[in-house]
N, C-alpha and C positions, 0 to 999 in steps of 0.2 A: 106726279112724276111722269116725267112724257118717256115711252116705252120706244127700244129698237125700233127702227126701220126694218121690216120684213120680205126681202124679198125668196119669191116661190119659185124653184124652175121645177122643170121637168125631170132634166137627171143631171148627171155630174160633168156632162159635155157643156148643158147653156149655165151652169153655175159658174163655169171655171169663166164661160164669156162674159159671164157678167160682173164677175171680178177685176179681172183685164180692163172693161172697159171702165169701172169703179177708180181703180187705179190709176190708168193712164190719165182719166180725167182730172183728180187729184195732182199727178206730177205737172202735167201741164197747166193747172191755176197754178200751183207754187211758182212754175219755172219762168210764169209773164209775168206775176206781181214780185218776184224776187232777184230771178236770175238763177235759181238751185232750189232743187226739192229735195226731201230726206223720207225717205221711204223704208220701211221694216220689214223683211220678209219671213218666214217661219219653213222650217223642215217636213219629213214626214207624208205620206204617201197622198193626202188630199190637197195640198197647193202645187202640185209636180204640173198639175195641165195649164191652172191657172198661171205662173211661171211663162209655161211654154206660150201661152196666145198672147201675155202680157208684152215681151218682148220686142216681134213686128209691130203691134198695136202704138208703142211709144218712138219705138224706130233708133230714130237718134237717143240716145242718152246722153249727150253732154250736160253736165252741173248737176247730175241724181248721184245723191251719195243712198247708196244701198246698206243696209244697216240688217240688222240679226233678233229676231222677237228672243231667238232662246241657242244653246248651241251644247253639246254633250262635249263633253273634256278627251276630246281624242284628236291627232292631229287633222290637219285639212283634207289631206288623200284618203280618210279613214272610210269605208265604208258609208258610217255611221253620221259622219259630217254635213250638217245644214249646209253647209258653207260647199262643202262639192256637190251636195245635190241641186243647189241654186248657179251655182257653176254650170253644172250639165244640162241643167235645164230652160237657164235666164238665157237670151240671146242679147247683150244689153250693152253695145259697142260704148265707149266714153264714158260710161259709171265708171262712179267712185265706190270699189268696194272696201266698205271695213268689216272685217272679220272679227268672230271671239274667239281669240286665240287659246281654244280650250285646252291644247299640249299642255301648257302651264301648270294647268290645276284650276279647282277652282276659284280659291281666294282671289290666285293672281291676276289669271284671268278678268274674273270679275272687276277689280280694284283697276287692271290695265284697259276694260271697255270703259269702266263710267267716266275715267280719265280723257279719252278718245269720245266721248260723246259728249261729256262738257255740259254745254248747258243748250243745245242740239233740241228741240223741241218736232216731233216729226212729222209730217203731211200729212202720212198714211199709214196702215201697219196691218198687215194680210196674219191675221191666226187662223189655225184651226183649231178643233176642239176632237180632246178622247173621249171616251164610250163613259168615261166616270167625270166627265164636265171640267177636265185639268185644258188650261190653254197656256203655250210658249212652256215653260217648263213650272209652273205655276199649279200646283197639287193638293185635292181637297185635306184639309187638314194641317196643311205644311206650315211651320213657321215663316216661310217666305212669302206664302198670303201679307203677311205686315210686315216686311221688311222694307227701310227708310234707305235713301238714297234712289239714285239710280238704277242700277244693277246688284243682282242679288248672288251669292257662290252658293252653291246646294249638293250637299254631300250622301244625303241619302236618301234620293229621289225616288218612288214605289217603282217606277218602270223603269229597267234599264236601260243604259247604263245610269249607274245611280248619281254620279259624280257629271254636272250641270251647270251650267251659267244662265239665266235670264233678266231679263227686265222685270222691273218691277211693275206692281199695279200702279201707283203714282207717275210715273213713265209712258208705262202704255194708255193710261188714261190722260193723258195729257197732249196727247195729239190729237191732229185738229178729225180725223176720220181715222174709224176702226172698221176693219171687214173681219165677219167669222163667217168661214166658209165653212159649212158643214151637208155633208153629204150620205146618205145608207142609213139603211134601217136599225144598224146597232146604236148607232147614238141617238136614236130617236126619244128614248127616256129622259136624256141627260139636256137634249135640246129642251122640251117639254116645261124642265125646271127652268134652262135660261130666259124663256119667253113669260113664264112665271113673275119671275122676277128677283131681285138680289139674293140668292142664298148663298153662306159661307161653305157649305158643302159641292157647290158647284161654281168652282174660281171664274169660268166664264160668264156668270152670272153676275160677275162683280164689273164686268169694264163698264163705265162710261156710256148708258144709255141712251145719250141724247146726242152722242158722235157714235154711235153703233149701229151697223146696217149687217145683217143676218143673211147671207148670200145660201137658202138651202133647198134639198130636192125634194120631192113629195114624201120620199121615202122616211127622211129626216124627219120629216114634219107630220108621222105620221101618228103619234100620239097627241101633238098641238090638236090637228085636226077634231082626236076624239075628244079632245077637254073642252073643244069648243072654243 
């Protein structure tokens, strides 16, 4: 089994660049071999930099449809919103953005993304990962580990808000590049396990190792380090 691509920075400034530039590189093969690239973004305080530099780096956006790893069931203005925080943070003039219209709920929701993403196979897809190995809204133990389809509705998710929309593993492993940006010394454990290798206890242990490239800081990687 051929294991992640590992990359090491120093802190969460050259991680975030080295996703931006992961990324941009990505939209721009899709956007000469196709004419459109479909790119996945995720919420949550560790992609907000990578976001900000990714932006000037790709410049023009025209033909990038921006797409959502995960999104909490509250409207768009909500605080709490992937979707305004990629707002506030993306500078991405001519994207195409589709939202999860998390207002709905989440059946609806859900049932109204995978409908909207069709059969949409994606370039790229920026996660990060929690302190307990959950990436996009994807939770050790949850039934939506195995849920079929596309998109998955999740009603009572361990972190709040409990009520959730995401992509599935089948979805996110299906695109052609995965980035997990992982950054700080609390989730240094839970990295540990994903470099490991597959465990059902640690969902991001589950994408697609051989399109996964591990974008993390020393600090992250500093139990790797001691397991050798």
């Amino acid at each position: 089994m051929t294991g992640p691509l590992l990359t090491v920075t120093h802190d969460e400034e050259e991680a975030a660049e080295r996703v931006a530039e992961v990324l941009a590189t990505a939209i721009e093969s899709a956007r000469t071999v196709r004419g459109v690239a479909h790119l996945a973004l995720s919420g949550g305080s560790t992609p907000k930099l990578a976001h900000r530099k990714l932006g000037p780096r790709v410049g023009d956006w025209e033909g990038v449809h921006v797409w959502f790893a995960d999104e909490r069931c509250v409207g768009p203005d909500d605080p709490e919103s992937n979707a305004r925080l990629v707002r506030e943070t993306l500078d991405a003039p001519g994207a195409i953005v589709h939202r999860i219209p998390g207002e709905l709920g989440p059946e609806a929701a859900a049932a109204a993304y995978a409908e909207e993403l069709d059969d949409v196979v994606l370039d790229a897809v920026l996660l990060g990962m929690g302190p307990d190995g959950h990436t996009a809204s994807l939770f050790p133990g949850h039934p939506a580990l195995h849920a079929d389809g596309a998109v998955v509705a999740i009603r009572d998710a361990p972190k709040p808000p409990p009520e959730r929309v995401s992509l599935t593993l089948r979805t996110l492993n299906a695109a052609h590049r995965l980035v997990l940006l992982v950054t700080g010394e609390g989730k240094a454990d839970a990295l540990a396990r994903v470099v490991a290798g597959p465990d059902p206890e640690i969902p991001a242990s589950l994408l697609e190792r051989e399109r996964l490239e591990i974008v993390a800081d020393e600090a992250a990687l500093a139990r790797v380090s001691g397991d050798g």
